[in-house]
C-alpha positions as CSV (number, residue, x, y, z in Angstrom):
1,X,23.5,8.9,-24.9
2,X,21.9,5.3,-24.1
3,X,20.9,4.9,-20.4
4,X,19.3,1.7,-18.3
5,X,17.0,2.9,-16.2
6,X,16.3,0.2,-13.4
7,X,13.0,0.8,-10.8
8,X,12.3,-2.2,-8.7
9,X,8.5,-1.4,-8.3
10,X,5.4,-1.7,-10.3
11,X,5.7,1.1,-13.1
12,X,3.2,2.3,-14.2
13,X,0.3,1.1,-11.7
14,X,-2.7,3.1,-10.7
15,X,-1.7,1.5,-6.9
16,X,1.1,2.8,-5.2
17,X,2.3,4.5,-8.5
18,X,5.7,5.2,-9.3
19,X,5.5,9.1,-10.1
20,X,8.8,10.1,-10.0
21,X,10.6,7.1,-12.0
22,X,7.7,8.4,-14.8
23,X,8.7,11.8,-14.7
24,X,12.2,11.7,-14.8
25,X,12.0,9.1,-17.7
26,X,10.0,11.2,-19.7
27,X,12.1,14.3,-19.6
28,X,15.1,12.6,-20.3
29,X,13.8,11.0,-23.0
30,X,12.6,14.1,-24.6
31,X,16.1,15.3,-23.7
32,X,17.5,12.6,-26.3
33,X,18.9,10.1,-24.1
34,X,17.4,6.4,-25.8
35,X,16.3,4.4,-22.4
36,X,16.0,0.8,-21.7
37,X,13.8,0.8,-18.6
38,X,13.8,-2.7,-16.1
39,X,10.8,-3.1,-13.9
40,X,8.8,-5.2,-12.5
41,X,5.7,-7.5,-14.2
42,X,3.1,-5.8,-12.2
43,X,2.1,-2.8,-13.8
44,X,1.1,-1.1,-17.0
45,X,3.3,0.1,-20.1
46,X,3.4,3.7,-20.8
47,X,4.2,5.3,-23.9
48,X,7.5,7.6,-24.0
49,X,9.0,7.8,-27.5
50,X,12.8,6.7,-27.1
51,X,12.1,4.5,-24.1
52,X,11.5,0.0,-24.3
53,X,10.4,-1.2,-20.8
54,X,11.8,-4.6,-19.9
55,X,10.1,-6.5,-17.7
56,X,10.8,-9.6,-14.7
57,X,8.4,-12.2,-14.8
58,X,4.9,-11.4,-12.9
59,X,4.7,-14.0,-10.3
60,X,0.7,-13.2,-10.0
61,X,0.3,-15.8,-7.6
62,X,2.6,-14.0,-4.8
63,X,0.1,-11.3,-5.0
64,X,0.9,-7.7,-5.5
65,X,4.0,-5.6,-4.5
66,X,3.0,-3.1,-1.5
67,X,4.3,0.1,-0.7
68,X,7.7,0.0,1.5
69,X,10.0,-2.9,2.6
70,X,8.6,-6.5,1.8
71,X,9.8,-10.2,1.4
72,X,8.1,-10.0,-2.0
73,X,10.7,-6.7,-3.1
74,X,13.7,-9.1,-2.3
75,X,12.3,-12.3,-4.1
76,X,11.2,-9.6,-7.2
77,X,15.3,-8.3,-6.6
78,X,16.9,-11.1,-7.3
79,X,15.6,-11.4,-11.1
80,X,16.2,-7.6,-11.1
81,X,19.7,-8.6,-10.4
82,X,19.7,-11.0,-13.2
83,X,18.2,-9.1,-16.1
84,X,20.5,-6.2,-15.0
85,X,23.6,-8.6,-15.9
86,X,21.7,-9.7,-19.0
87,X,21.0,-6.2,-19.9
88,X,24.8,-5.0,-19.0
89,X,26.7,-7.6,-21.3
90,X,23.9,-7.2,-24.4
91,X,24.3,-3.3,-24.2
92,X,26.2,-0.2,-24.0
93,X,25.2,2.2,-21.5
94,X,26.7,5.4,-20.7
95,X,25.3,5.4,-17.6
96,X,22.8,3.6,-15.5
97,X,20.1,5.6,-13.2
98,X,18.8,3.4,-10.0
99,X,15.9,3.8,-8.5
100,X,15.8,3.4,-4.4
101,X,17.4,-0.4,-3.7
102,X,18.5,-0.9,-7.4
103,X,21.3,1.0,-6.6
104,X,23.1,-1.6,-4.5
105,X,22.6,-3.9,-7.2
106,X,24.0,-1.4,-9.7
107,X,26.8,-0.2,-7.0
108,X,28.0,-3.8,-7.2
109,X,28.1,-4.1,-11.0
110,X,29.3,-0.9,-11.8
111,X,33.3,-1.7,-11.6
112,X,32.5,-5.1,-13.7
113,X,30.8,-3.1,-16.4
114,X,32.5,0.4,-15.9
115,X,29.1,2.8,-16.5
116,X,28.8,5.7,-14.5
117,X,25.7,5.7,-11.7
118,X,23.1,7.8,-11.0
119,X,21.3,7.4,-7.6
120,X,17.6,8.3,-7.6
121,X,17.1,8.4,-3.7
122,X,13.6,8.9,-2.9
123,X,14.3,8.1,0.8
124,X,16.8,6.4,3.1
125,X,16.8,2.7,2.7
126,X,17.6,2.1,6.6
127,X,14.8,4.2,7.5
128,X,12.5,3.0,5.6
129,X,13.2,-0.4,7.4
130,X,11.5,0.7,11.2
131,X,9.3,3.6,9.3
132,X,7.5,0.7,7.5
133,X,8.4,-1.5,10.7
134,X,10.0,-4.4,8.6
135,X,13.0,-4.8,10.4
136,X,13.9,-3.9,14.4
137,X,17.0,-5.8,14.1
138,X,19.7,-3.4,14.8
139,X,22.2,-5.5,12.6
140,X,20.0,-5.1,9.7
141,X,19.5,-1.5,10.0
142,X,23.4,-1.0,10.4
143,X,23.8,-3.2,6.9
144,X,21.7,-0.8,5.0
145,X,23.0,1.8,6.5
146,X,26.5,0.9,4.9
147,X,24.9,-0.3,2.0
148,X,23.5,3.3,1.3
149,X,26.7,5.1,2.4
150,X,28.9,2.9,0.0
151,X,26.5,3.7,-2.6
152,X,25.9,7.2,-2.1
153,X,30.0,7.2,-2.4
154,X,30.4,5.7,-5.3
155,X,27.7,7.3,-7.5
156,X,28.6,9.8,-10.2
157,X,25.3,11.7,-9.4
158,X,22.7,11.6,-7.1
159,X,19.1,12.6,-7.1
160,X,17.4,13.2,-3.8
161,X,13.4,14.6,-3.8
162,X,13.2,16.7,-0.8
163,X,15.5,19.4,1.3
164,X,15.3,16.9,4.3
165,X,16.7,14.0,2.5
166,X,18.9,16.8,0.6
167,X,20.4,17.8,3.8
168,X,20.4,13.6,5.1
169,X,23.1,13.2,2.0
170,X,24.7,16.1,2.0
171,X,25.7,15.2,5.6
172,X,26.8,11.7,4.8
173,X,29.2,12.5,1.5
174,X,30.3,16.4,2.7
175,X,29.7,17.7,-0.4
176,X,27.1,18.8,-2.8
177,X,28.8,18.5,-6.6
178,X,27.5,15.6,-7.6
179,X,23.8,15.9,-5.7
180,X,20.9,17.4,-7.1
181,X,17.6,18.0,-5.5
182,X,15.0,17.2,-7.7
183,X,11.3,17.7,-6.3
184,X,8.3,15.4,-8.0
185,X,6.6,18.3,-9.0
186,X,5.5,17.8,-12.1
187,X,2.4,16.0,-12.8
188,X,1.4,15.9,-16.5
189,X,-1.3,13.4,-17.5
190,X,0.4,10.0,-18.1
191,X,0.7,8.9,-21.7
192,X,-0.4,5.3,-22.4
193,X,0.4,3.8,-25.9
194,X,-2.7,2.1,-26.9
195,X,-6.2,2.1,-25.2
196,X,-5.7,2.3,-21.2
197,X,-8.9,1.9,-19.7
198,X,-11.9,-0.6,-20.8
199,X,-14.9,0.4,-21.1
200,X,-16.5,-0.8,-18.5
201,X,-13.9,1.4,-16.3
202,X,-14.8,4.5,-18.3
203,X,-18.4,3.9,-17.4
204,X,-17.6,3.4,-13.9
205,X,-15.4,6.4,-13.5
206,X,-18.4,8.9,-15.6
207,X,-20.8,7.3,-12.7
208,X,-18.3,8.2,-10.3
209,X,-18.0,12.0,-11.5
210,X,-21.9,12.3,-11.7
211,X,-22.5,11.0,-7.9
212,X,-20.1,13.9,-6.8
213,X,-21.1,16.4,-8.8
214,X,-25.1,15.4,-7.9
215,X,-24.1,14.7,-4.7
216,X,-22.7,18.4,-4.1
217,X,-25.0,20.6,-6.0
218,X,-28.3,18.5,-3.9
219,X,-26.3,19.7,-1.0
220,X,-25.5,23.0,-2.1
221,X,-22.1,22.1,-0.4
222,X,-18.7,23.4,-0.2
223,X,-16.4,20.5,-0.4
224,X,-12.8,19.9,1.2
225,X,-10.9,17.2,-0.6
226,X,-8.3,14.8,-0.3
227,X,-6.7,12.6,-3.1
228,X,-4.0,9.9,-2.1
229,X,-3.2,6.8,-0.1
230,X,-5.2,6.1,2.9
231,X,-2.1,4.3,4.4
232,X,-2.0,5.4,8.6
233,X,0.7,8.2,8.4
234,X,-1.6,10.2,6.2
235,X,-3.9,11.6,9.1
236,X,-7.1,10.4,7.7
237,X,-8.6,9.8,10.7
238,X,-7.5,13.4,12.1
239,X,-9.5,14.3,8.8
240,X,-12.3,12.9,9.2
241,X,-12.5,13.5,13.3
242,X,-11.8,17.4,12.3
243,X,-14.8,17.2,10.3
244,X,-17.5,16.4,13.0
245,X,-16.3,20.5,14.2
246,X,-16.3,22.0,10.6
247,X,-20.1,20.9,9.9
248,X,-21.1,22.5,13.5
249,X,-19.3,25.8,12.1
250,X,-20.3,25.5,8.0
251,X,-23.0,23.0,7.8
252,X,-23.3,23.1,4.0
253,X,-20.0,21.1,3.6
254,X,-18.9,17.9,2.9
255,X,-15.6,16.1,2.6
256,X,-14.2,14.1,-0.5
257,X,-11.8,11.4,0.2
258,X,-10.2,10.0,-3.2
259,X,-8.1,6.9,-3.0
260,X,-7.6,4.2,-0.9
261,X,-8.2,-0.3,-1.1
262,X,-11.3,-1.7,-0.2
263,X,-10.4,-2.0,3.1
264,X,-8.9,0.7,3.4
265,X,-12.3,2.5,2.6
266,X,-14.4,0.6,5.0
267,X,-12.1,1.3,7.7
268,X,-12.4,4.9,7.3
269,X,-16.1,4.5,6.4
270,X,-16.7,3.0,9.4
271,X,-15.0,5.9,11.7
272,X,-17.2,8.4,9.3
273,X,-20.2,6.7,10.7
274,X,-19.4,6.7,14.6
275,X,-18.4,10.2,14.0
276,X,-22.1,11.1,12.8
277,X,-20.9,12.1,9.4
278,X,-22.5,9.6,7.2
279,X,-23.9,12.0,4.5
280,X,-21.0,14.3,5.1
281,X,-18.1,12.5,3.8
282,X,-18.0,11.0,0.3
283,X,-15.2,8.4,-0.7
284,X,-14.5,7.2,-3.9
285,X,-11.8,4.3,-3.7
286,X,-8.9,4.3,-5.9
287,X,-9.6,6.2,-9.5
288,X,-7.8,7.5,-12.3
289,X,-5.3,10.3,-12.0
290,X,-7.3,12.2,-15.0
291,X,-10.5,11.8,-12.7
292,X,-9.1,12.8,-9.2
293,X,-7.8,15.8,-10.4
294,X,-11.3,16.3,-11.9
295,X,-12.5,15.7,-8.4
296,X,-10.2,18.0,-6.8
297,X,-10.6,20.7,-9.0
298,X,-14.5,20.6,-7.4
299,X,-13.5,21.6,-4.5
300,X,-13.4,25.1,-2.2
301,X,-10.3,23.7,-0.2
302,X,-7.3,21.1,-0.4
303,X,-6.1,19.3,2.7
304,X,-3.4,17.1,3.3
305,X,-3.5,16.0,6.7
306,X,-0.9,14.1,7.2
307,X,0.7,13.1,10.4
308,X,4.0,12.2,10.4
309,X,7.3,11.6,7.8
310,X,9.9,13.7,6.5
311,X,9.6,13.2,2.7
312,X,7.5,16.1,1.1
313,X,4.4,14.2,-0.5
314,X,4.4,14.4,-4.2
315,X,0.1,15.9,-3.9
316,X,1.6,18.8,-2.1
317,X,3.5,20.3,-5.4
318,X,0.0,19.7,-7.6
319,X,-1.6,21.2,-4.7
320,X,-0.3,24.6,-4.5
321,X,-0.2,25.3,-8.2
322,X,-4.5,24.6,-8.1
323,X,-5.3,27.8,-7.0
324,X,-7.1,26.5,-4.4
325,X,-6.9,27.0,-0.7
326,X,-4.8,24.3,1.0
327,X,-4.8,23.3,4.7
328,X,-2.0,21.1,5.8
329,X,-0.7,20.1,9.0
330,X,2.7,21.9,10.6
331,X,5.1,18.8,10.3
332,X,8.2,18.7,8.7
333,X,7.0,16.7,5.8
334,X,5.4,19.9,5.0
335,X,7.2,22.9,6.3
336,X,9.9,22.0,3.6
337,X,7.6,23.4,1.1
338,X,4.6,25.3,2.6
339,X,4.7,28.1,5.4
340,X,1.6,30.7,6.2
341,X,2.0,32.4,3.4
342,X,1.4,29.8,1.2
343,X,-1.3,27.2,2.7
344,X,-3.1,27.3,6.2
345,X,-0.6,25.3,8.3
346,X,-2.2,23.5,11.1
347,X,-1.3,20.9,14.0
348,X,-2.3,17.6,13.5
349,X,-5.0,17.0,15.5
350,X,-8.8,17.5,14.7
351,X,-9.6,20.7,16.3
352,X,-6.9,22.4,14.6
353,X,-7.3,20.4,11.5
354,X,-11.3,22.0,11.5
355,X,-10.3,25.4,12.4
356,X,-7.8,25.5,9.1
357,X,-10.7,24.1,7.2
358,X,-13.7,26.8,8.5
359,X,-10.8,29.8,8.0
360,X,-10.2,28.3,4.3
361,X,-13.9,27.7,3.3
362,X,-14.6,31.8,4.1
363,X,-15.4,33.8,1.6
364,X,-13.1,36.5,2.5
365,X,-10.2,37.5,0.6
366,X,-7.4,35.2,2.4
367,X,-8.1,32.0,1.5
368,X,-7.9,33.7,-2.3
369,X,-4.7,35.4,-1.6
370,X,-3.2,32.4,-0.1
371,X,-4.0,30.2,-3.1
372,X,-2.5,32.5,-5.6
373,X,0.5,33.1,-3.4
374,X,0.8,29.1,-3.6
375,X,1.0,29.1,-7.7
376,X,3.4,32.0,-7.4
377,X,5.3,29.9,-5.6
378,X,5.0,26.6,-7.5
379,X,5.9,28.3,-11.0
380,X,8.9,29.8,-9.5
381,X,10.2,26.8,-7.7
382,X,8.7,23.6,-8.9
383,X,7.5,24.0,-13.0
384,X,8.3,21.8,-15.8
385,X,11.0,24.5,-16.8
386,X,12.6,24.5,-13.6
387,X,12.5,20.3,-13.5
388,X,14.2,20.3,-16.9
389,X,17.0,22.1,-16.2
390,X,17.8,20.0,-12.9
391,X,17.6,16.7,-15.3
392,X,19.5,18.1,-17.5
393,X,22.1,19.0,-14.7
394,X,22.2,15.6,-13.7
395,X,23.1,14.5,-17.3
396,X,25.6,16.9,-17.6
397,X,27.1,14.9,-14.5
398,X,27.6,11.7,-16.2
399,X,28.7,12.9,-20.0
C-alpha cells in the first residue's frame, strides 16, 4: 500500500511537537505501507525507513507556527492545498490520512482523485476556534462545524485520540464501524537520520542534568515534577501556589518544572518568587525529550495539574507506565484515563493540589501501590502492542 500522509504543523519540532502524527507514521511504516508525508517547513526531518517528508516552503520571516488556530495555519494551508494537488496527480495513493484541518482539504479532493480518507481527529475543529479564542463569530463556528460534520461523513476511517472526542463523533455519524480510538500512548525515543543536536546543545543539556541532580542531592530533596507546555490551561500557577503548602508539610522538597518559552518561564518564575519559593522550584525551559524523561525519572512524584479541556494529555499515558506516583487534578481531561486507583486525583486548586502532593511524597506503601497499579494499567490498555493492532485496524478500513 502507498499512503500521503498530510499534517499541517511543524513535524518534527522540539516546540509544540507533533507526537501523534510521529507515532502513527512510524507504525504504519513498519506495517509496510510506503508513505509520502506533507508538512510544513518549520521543523526537523526524522528518520522512518519507508517514509519521504515533503515539505511547503518555510516562510521564516512570518515567524513560527503556534499551537491552535492562527492566521499563519491558513496562509501555511493554502500551499498545503497546492502540494496536495501536485502530490495527487504525480502519485498513486490508496489512501490519504489527514491530520486535524487537512481533512477539509483532502474531503474536497477526494471525489477528483478517488482515494479513500482517513481522518486523524485530534480535536474538534469548531472548538478549538473559542478554546484558543480565535474566533467568537458564531457564523464562523457554524462553518467549521459543517465542515467537520461533512468530513467526518465522508471519511472511510476515522481516528479520534480520547473517549471524549470518541463519544463527540460517535454522536455526530451514529455509528462506530469506521471509527477507532486511538490514544497517543506510545512514546518511544524519536529517531533522527543523521546527527540531531550540535554540540553546543549536548553541552548545554549535560549542564542542565548536573544542576538538577546537584541541585537535589545539596538539598537532600524529594522532587515533584512536571514536563510539558506551560501554556495557561495547564494549571501551572495552581502548581506552583500548591507548593508554598507542601514545603510547610515536607520541607526537604522541591518542584521541577520542564518546558515552557522564555517568557513563559519568567512569568512563572516571577509568581515562584512572590510565592517565597525561590530555591524551591527549579525550571529548566524547553529541553529534549531524551533529557525530560531523564528529569522525570528523578523524581518521587508526577503531577499534571492541569485545569481545564477535555482531550486526555499525551504526558498522562508516559506517566502512569513510570512507576511513579502521579497527582493529577479531577477534570474530565483526566478522569478518561486516571481514577483513585490509579493516580491521586485532586481538585484544581492549590490546597488540594498540596495535599495530593504530601499524600504522594509519604513513604508509606500507597503511593507504591498506586504507581504499580498505574503500569498495570498502561500495559493493558495503552502499550505499543495494543497501539499496533488499532493501526492496523484502521488499515484494514481502507484495503
Amino acid at each position: 500500500m502507498r499512503s500521503l500522509v498530510i499534517a499541517p504543523q511543524p513535524f518534527y519540532s522540539p516546540r509544540g511537537t507533533p507526537f501523534s502524527v510521529y507515532y502513527r507514521t512510524l507504525i504504519t511504516a513498519e506495517m509496510g505501507v510506503k508513505i509520502d508525508l506533507l508538512t510544513y517547513g518549520e521543523g526537523q526531518d526524522v528518520g522512518i525507513p519507508g517514509v519521504r517528508i515533503i515539505r511547503i516552503p518555510r516562510f521564516r520571516i512570518l515567524g513560527d507556527v503556534k499551537i491552535g488556530p492562527s492566521f499563519l495555519k491558513l496562509f501555511l494551508d493554502v500551499f498545503i492545498f497546492v502540494w496536495a494537488i501536485i502530490l495527487l496527480t504525480v502519485n498513486r495513493y490508496d489512501f490519504v490520512h489527514a491530520h486535524e484541518e487537512a481533512v477539509f482539504i483532502c474531503r474536497f479532493l477526494k471525489p477528483l482523485f478517488g482515494f479513500k480518507l482517513v481522518y486523524d481527529m485530534h480535536s474538534s475543529l469548531p472548538q478549538q476556534l473559542t478554546n484558543f479564542r480565535f474566533t467568537t463569530s458564531r457564523w464562523l463556528i457554524e462553518v467549521f462545524r459543517h465542515l467537520e460534520n461533512w468530513s467526518l461523513r465522508g471519511a472511510d476511517a476515522i481516528i479520534t485520540i480520547c473517549p471524549d472526542l470518541y463519544h463527540y463523533v460517535n454522536s455526530q455519524i451514529g455509528s462506530n464501524r469506521k471509527h477507532i480510538l486511538i490514544e497517543n500512548s506510545i512514546f518511544e525515543p524519536v529517531k533522527f537520520p543523521t546527527k540531531a543536536v550540535a554540540d553546543n546543545e549536548k553541552t548545554d543539556e549535560a549542564a542542565c542534568l548536573e544542576e538538577i541532580q546537584s541541585w537535589k542531592s545539596k538539598n537532600d530533596m524529594q522532587l515533584a515534577a512536571y514536563a510539558g507546555t506551560l501554556e495557561r490551561y495547564q494549571g501551572i500557577d495552581i502548581l506552583i501556589n500548591a507548593f508554598r503548602y507542601v514545603v510547610d508539610t515536607v520541607p526537604k522538597s522541591g518542584l521541577l518544572v520542564v518546558g515552557g518559552t522564555p517568557l513563559q518561564v519568567e512569568k512563572y518564575k516571577r509568581l515562584a518568587k512572590d510565592c517565597g519559593l525561590d530555591g524551591t522550584v527549579k525550571f529548566t525551559g524547553r529541553v529534549s525529550q531524551q533529557l525530560a524523561k531523564r528529569l522525570c525519572s528523578m523524581a518521587s512524584v508526577l503531577v499534571s495539574p492541569r485545569s481545564e479541556g477535555t482531550n486526555t494529555p499525551l504526558k498522562i499515558y508516559e506517566q502512569i507506565a513510570s512507576g511513579i506516583p502521579l497527582v493529577a487534578t479531577d477534570i474530565y481531561s483526566h478522569t478518561q484515563v486516571l481514577d483513585q486507583k490509579v493516580a491521586f486525583l485532586v481538585k484544581p486548586d492549590p490546597e488540594d493540589m498540596a495535599k495530593g502532593i504530601i499524600h504522594a511524597l509519604d513513604r508509606a506503601d500507597t503511593p507504591r501501590r498506586i504507581a504499580e497499579s498505574a503500569s498495570l494499567l498502561y500495559e493493558r490498555k495503552y502499550s505499543r502492542p495494543v497501539y499496533e493492532r488499532k493501526v492496523k485496524a484502521v488499515l484494514e478500513l481502507v484495503r
